[in-house]
N, C-alpha and C positions, 0 to 999 in steps of 0.2 A: 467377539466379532471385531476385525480391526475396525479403526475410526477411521474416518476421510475429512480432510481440511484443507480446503481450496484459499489458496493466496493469490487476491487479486491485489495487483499493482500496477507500478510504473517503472519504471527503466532502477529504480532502484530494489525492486523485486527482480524483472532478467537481469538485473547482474552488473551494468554497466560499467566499466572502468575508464577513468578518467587520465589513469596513468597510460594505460595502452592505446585509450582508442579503441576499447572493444566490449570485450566481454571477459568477465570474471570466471575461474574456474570451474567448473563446476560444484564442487566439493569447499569452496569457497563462497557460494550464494546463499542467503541468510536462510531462506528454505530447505535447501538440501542442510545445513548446519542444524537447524530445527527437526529435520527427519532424521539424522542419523543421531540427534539426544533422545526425541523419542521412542525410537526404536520400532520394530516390524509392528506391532502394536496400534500405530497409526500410518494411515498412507498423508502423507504431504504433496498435494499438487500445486505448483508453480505456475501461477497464470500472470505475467508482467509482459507487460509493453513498454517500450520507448515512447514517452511520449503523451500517456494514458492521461485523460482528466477524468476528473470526477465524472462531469454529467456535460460537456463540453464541448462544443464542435472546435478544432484548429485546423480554418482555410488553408493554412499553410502544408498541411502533413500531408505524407503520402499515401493514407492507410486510414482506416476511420479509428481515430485516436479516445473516443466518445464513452466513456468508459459507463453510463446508465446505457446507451445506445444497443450496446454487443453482451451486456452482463446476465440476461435472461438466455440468450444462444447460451453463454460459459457455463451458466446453472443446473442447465437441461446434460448438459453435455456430460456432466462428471455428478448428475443424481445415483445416488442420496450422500446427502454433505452432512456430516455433524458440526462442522463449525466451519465459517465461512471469516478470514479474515482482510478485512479492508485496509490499504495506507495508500492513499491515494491525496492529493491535494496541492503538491509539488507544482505540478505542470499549470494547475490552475493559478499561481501567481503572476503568469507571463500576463504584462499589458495585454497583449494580442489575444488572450485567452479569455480571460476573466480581472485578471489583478487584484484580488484583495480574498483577505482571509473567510470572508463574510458567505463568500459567493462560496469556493469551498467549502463550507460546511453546510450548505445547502446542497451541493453537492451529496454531501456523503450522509445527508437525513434522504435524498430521492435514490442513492443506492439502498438502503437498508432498507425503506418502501422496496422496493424491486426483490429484495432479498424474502422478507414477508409474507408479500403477496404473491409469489410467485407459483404456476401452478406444479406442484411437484409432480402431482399424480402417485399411484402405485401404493396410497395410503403413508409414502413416507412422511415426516416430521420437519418440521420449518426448522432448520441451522439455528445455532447461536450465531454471533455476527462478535466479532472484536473489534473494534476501532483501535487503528493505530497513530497516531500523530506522526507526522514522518521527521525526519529530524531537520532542525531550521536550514534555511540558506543562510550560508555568510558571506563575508566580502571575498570576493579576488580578483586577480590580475589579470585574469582572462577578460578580455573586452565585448569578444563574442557574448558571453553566458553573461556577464554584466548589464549588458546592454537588451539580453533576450529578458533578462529577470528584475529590470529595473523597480526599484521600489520594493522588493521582496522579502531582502533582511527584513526589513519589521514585517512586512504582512505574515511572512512565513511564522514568524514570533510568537505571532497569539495563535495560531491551531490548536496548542496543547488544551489550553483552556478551554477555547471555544467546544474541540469534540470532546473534551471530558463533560461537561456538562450537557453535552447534546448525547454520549454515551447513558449520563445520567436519568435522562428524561427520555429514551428511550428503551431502556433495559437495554444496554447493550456491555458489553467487557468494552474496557477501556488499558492502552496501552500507551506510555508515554517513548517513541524511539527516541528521544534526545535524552533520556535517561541512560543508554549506556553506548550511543553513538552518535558520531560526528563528520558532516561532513567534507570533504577534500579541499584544503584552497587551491587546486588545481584549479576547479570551475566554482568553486561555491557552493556543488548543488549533489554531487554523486558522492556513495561512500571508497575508500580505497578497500584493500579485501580483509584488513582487520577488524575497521569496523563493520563491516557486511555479516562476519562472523560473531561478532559479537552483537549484532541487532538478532541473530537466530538464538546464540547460547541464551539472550535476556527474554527472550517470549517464553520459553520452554515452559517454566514457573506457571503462569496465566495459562496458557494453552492446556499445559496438564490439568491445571484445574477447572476451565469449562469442560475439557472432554471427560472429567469424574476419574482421572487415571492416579 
């Protein structure tokens, strides 16, 4: 029976480019790169937003950006999931949002609750969940995203650790993305479409071996 693995994210799951001002090719987004290593075998679905926080309201967006808020709709929507992967915590660095690592990961312990408990119905089976650490912000010359992400190089920093051990004391897979990608100093904060590809070719490994393949 093929598998199903829902990627929820944030504007670095849709794709975003930093070089265009848009969006990444298709064939180029680190999910479609994930689904085309693992083959018909599993279905890979893409669920990223611009924008997405953890658990998060942002006054400012134009769309409910609230990622615990809308994640029980997304669950219901694409039942039965065998593995549900999270990289979420980006957006939550913004002052304006949250600002700090800490808030974050409380974030992503009230998704994986949501994940849990959620009522599947139809006798299916509660997902695995992966945690992924999404990769750091760095400095750049953009003043815009400088100034939207003030303080963030370091906060961004400690995610790995914080969800690795918050993976640990949850049961959960744990995925380090600074391990084989890096963000653009275009903005600091998007990948360009090498590393996009290369955050899908590096899950492949983990993903194959929660889904038993």
């Amino acid at each position: 029976m093929t598998k199903t693995v829902l990627c929820y994210g944030d504007s670095l799951t849709w794709g975003y480019s930093a070089e265009t001002v848009g969006r990444h090719a298709y064939e180029d987004r680190w999910p479609s790169v994930l689904q085309k290593a693992l083959g018909n075998q599993v279905r890979v679905i893409p669920e990223g937003l611009n924008g997405r926080t953890t658990a998060f309201d942002d006054h400012l967006a134009d769309c409910d950006r609230n990622g615990a808020r809308i994640l029980p709709t997304i669950l219901q929507t694409h039942n039965p999931l065998d593995l549900v992967i999270i990289m979420l915590g980006t957006n939550d660095m913004k002052p304006v949002v949250a600002g700090s690592a800490f808030a974050a990961l409380q974030g992503i312990s009230r998704l994986v609750q949501l994940v849990r408990n959620h009522a599947w119905g139809f006798d299916y089976e509660v997902p695995d969940i992966l945690i992924v650490a999404p990769p750091a912000i760095t400095e750049t010359a953009n003043a815009a995203f400088a100034a939207s992400f003030l303080g963030a190089v370091k906060e961004s920093s400690k995610l790995p650790t914080l969800y690795s051990d918050l993976a640990d004391e949850l049961g959960c897979g744990f995925f380090d993305a600074n391990t084989v990608a890096v963000t653009t100093p275009l903005d600091g904060v998007h990948l360009d479409a090498e590393n996009t590809r290369a955050l899908g070719r590096g899950l492949e490994p983990i993903v194959r071996m929660m889904l038993g393949l």
